[in-house]
N, C-alpha and C positions, 0 to 999 in steps of 0.2 A: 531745490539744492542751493544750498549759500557757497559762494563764488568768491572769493578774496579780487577787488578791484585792482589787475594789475595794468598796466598800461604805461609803458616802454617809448620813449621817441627817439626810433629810428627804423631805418627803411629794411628791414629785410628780405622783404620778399624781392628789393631791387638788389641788395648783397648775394642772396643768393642764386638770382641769375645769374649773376657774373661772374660766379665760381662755378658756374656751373660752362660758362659759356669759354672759359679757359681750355676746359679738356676735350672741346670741338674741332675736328678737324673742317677744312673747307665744307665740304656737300653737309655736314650737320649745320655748321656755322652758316650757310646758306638760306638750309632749312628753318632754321633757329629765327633766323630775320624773317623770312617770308612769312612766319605769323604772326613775330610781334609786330610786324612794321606794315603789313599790308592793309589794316584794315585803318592806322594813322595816314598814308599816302592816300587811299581811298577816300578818305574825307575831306581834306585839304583840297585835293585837287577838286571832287563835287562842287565846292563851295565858289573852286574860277571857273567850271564851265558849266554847271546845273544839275539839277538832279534830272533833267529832260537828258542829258549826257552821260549819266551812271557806268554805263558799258563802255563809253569811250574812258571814263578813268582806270575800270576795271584792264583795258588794254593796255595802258600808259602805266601801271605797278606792273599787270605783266610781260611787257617790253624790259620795261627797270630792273626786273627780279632775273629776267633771262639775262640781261647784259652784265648784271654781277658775277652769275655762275661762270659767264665765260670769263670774263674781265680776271676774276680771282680766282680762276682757278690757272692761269696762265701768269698773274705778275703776280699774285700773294694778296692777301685779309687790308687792308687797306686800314690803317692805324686809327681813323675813323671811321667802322663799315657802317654805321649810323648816318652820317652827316653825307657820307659819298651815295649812298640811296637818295639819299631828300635832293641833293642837288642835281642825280641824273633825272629822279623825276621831275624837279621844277623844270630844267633846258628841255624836256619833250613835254611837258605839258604849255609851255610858252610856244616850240614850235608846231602844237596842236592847235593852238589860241589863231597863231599866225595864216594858218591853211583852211582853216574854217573860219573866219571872222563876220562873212559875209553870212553864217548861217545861222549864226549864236547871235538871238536876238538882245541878250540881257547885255550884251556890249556897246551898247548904245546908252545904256546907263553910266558908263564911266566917261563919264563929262571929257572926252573926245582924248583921255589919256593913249600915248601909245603902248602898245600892246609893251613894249620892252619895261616898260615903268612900272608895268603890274607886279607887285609885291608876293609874291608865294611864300611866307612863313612858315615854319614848323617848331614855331616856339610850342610850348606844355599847354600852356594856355590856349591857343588855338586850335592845335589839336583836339584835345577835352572836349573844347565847346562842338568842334564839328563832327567830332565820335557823337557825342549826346545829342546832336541836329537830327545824324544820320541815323540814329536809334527810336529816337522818337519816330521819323519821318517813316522808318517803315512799323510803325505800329497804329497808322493810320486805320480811322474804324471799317474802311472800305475794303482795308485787306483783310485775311479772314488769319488767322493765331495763327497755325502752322504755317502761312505763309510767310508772315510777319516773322518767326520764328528763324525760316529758311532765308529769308534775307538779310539777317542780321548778321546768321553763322556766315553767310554768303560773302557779304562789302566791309565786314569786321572785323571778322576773324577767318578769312581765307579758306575758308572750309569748300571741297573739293565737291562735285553735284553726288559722287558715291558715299564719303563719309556724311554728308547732310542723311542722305536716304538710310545709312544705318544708326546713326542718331534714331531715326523715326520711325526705323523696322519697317521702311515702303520701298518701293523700287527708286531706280534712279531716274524711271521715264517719269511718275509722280510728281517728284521733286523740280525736274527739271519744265515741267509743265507750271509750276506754284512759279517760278522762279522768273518766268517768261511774262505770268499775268500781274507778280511783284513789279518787275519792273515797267511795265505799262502804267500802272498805276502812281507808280514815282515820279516818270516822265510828265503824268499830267495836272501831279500837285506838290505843292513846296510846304513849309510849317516855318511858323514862326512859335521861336522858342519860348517868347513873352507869353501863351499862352497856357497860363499856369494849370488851368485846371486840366488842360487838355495832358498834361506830360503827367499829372500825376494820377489820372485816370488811367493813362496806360504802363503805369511804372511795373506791377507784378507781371505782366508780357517780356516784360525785360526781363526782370530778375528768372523767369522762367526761361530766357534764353542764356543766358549766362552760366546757370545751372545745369542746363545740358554741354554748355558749351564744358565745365567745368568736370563732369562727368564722364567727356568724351578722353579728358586730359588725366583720370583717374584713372579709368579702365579702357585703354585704346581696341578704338574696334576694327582698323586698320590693320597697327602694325605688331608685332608677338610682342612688343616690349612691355614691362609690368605700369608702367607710367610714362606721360608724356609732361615735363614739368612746364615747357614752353606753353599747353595751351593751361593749365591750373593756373598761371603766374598771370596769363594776360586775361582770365575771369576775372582776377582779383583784380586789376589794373583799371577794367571796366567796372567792377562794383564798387573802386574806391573815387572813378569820375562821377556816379550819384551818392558816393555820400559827400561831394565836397560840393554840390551842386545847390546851389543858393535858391532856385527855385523848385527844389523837390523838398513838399511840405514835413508828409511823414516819411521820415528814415529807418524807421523801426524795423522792416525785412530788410531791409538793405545791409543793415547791421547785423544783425541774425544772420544773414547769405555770408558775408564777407567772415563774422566768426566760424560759420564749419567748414568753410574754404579753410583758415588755419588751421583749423582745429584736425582737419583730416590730411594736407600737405603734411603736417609734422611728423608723421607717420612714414613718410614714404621712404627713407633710407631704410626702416627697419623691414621693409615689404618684399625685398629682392634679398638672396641668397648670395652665395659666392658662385653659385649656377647659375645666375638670373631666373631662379624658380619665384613662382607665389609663397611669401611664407605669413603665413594667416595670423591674424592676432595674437591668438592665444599662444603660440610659440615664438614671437617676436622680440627682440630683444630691445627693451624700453631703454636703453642708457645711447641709444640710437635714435631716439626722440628729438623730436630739436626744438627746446627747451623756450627760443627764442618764439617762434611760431606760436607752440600753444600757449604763452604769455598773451602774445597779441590777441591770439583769437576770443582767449578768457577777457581781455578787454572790450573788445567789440560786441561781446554776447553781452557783458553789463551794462555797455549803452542800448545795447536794443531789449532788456529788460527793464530798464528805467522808464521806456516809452510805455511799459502794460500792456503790450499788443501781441496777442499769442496768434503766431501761425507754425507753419510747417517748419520755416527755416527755423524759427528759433528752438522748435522741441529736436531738430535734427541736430541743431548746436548745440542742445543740452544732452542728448543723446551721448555727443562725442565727446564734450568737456566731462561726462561720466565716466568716459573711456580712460579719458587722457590724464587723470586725477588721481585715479587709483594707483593703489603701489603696486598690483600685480594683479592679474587677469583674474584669480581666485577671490579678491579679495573686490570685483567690482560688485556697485549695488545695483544689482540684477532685480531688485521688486524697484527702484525708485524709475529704470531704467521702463522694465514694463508697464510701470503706471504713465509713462512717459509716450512710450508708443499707443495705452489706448487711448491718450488724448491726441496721439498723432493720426489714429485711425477712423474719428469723431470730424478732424478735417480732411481728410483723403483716404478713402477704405481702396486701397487698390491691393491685388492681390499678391504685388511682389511685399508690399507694408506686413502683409497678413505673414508671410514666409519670414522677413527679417524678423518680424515680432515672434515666430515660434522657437527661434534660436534663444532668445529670453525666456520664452516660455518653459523651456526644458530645463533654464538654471531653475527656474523656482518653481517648478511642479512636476520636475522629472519629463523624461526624453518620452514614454509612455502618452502624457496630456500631448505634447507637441505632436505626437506620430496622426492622436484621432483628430487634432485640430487640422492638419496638411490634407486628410484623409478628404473631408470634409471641403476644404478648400479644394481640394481638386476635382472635385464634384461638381461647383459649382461654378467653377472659372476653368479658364485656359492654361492656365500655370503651370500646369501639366507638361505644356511643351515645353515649358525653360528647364535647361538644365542644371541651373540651381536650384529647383526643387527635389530633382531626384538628388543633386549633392547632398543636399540640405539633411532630406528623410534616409540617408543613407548613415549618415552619422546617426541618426537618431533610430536609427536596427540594429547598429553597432553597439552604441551603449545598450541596449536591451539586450545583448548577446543574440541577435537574431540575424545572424551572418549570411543565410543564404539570401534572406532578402535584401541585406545591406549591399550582398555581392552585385545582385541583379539590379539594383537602382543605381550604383553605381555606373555600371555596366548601358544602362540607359543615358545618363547625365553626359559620355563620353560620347556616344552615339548621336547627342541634341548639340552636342559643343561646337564651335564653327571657329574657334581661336582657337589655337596651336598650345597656346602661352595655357590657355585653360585646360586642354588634353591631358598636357605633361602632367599637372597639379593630378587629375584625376586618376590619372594612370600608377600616380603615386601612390595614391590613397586606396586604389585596388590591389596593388603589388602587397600591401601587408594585411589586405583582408583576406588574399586566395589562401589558402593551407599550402605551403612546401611539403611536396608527394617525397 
């Protein structure tokens, strides 16, 4: 697909936090900070008292994060609620430095400074470097992917030991198990950033956390709301600290990640109702697009096409700059899009890939080809339990006029749904399939 080079300089994904962060009452406005802010506080402060200390920082944001809720929700939002978080965390993390100094051996390295001298920054730049310290550091080869995974959602992005476990469809005792042997293994080794090879050996680990993290922020699995833009904004915020990262070699997925990050935000006004219902692509109203986003993202997908490096993110970013190009859902190109997924299923045949790909399938070979290909799939995988599958094959009885089984897969897909927010959508979509007696 030929792509017009567009590429915009200015910050939007920062503009539209902040219009977004306007129509916040306190407990959002609270909320709002404890995930942009918590996994910048978590780093900064790692870096004065160690990563053998991880948990004690983790204490010291959430001491900080509790003293806001009370603080502001008794005098009011504090004209800087940015600057008044970094500053109650620096005065307890100094008075933590103070009470333990005898235990924390790395203070014997500051050339006999007093503890009062010690400098806590939270300039852009240091933040950056120690989000990216504390990224790598848990993608150590000793920890194993899921863990590594679990502690990034964990010390970065504030993620809760319950929403981690539904991110990874395991329990919370699992999780909280990965998270306990994560940090033992933190406490007993450090990383040094200078080593090059070692950061960009484990750079797709990252980008694979991000992407769920990104995902979580897409479709919340938490809370009934159709999006969560706080964690979409602060994936992006992470993927744009490695591409501005002097020592990550290839940027090519990183680029790629960061365009279907825009590419699929752009969307998201048009995704909710005036009922806060799902309302699905194909009835979405595009003049609700924001115009700004898919520009950027159409940028970023051409630098990570310049690089020749095909993976997953990037056919997912071309997947959606398919989407998002088109003048109207009729008129998208549905074979460029399927030749698109089977080279996406050449790098990852997973069987939710196989279910996205038969909804293309049905534009270009009829709802018929996609029923035997679902048939088929569910044969041989487990898919069967998601209940996007039976949504999925429930449209595709519907166009066949074969309504009794459209009824009953529907009927099933309600029954698998474990969101509220998903119920409703379904419950929709069976109210105009039952016949009015």
């Amino acid at each position: 697909m030929q792509i017009n080079h567009i590429c915009g300089a200015y910050n939007v994904a920062s503009n539209y936090e902040m219009n977004k962060r306007n129509k916040k009452n306190s407990r959002e406005l609270t909320e709002h900070f404890f995930r942009n802010e918590y996994g910048k506080i978590v780093a900064v402060i790692t870096k004065h008292i160690g990563n053998h200390n991880i948990n004690a920082a983790e204490d010291i944001v959430q001491e900080t994060l509790l003293k806001a809720v009370e603080y502001w929700q008794h005098n009011g939002i504090p004209e800087n609620p940015t600057a008044w978080l970094y500053t109650t965390a620096k005065n307890k993390t100094l008075n933590h430095l103070k009470k333990n100094k005898i235990h924390l051996d790395y203070l014997l390295k500051i050339e006999n400074h007093a503890i009062e001298n010690i400098e806590i920054e939270f300039s852009d730049e240091i933040i950056n470097d120690e989000q990216l310290r504390i990224m790598f550091c848990c993608c150590q080869p000793n920890i194993s992917e899921d863990t590594q995974v679990s502690l990034i959602l964990k010390f970065l992005c504030g993620f809760s030991i319950t929403e981690i476990s539904n991110a990874f469809l395991t329990s919370s005792e699992t999780i909280n198990k990965r998270l306990v042997r994560g940090r033992k293994e933190l406490r007993q080794n450090s990383l040094n950033l200078k080593s090059i090879e070692f950061v960009n050996n484990n750079l797709d680990t990252l980008l694979k956390t991000i992407y769920l993290l990104f995902n979580e922020g897409y479709s919340p699995t938490q809370k009934e709301q159709i999006t969560n833009n706080d964690l979409c904004l602060e994936a992006i915020r992470l993927t744009t600290i490695l591409t501005n990262s002097s020592i990550i070699e290839n940027k090519s997925n990183a680029y790629a990640l960061l365009a279907l990050m825009y590419l699929n935000i752009a969307r998201f006004d048009a995704r909710v109702d005036l009922d806060n219902s799902i309302v699905e692509l194909e009835k979405q109203d595009r003049k609700l697009w924001n115009q700004e986003f898919i520009n950027q993202g159409i940028c970023f997908l051409n630098i990570a096409v310049e690089n020749s490096k095909t993976s997953k993110y990037l056919i997912l970013a071309t997947i959606s700059a398919n989407y998002c190009i088109a003048k109207s859902y009729a008129e998208t190109n549905w074979k460029e899009i399927l030749e698109l997924y089977d080279k996406l299923i050449q790098i990852e045949n997973s069987p939710l890939i196989q279910l996205n790909k038969s909804v293309v399938l049905s534009k270009v070979s009829g709802s018929k080809k996609a029923i035997d290909e679902l048939l088929i799939l569910e044969q041989i995988s487990e898919i069967g339990k998601n209940h996007l599958f039976h949504s999925t094959i429930s449209e595709f009885y519907k166009n066949e006029n074969r309504i009794d089984k459209a009824i009953n897969s529907i009927k099933t897909a309600i029954k698998l749904s474990k969101n509220k927010r998903d119920i409703h959508l379904l419950e929709k979509k069976l109210n105009l399939l039952v016949p009015i007696s």
